[in-house]
C-alpha positions as CSV (number, residue, x, y, z in Angstrom):
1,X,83.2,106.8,116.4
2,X,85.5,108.6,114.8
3,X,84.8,111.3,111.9
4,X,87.8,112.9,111.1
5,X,89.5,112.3,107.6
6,X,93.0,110.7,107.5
7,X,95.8,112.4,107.7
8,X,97.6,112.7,104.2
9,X,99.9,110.0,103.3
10,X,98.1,108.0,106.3
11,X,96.3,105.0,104.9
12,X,94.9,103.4,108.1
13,X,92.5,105.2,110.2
14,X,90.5,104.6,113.0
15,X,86.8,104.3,112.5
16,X,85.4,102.7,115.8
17,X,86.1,102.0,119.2
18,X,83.3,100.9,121.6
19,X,82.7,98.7,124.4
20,X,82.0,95.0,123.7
21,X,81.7,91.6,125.0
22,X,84.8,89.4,125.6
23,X,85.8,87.7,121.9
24,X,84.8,84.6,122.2
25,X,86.9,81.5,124.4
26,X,87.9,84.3,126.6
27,X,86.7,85.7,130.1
28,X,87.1,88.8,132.2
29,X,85.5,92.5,131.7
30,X,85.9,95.9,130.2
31,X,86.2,94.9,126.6
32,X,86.8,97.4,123.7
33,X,86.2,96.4,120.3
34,X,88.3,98.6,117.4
35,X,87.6,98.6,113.7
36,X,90.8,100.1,111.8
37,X,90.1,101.1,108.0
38,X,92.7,100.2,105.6
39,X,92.5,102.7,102.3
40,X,88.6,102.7,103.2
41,X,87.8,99.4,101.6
42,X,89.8,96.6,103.9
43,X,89.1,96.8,108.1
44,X,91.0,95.0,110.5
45,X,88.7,94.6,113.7
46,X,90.0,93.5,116.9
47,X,89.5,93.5,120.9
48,X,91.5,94.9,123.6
49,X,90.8,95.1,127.4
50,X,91.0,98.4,129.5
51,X,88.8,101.2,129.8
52,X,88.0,103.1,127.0
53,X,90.9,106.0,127.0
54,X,93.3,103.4,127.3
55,X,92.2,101.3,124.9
56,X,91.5,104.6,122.4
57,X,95.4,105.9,122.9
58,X,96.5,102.3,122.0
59,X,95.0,101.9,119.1
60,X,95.9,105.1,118.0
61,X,99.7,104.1,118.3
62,X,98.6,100.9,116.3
63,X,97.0,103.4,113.5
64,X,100.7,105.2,114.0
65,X,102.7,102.2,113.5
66,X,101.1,100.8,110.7
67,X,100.8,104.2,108.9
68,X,104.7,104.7,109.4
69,X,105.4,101.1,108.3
70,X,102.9,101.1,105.0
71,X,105.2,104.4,104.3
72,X,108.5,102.6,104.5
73,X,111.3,103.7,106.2
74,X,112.6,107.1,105.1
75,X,116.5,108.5,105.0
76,X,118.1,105.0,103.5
77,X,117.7,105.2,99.8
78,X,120.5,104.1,97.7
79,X,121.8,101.6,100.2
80,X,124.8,99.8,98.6
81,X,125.7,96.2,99.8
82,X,128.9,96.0,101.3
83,X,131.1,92.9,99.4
84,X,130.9,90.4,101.3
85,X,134.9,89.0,103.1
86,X,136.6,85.8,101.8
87,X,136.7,82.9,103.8
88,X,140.4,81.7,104.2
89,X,141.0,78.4,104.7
């Protein structure tokens, strides 16, 4: 488990990782199951298989990506449509 506070302007953090049985309707081994905190009161949970530093670094990149997107794109404020061309017959 994780106890490190987010990062500001990070909403999603990690909270668990740990090894787990195979969600259920599926087979094989080496099953991670993640919990992912959302502002501290929504979690998203889900598995992944691969040892546990692999499985760790991936859901960290998940935690990356979803922090970047909940922040929106920066550098494209003000965006102006362009008119859009006449169709000649």
């Amino acid at each position: 488990m994780m106890n490190e506070s987010p990062v500001k302007g990070q909403h999603y953090e990690i909270v668990s990782v740990r090894s787990a049985e195979p969600p259920p309707g599926v087979e094989g081994s080496n099953w991670h199951q993640y919990v992912i905190a959302f502002e501290g009161s929504n979690t998203i949970n889900g598995y992944q298989q691969g040892n546990l530093r692999a499985v760790t670094m991936a859901v960290e990149e998940l935690v990356a990506q979803l922090n970047e997107r909940h922040l929106g794109k920066r550098g494209r404020v003000n965006l102006v449509p362009t008119p859009k061309k006449k169709v000649s017959n």
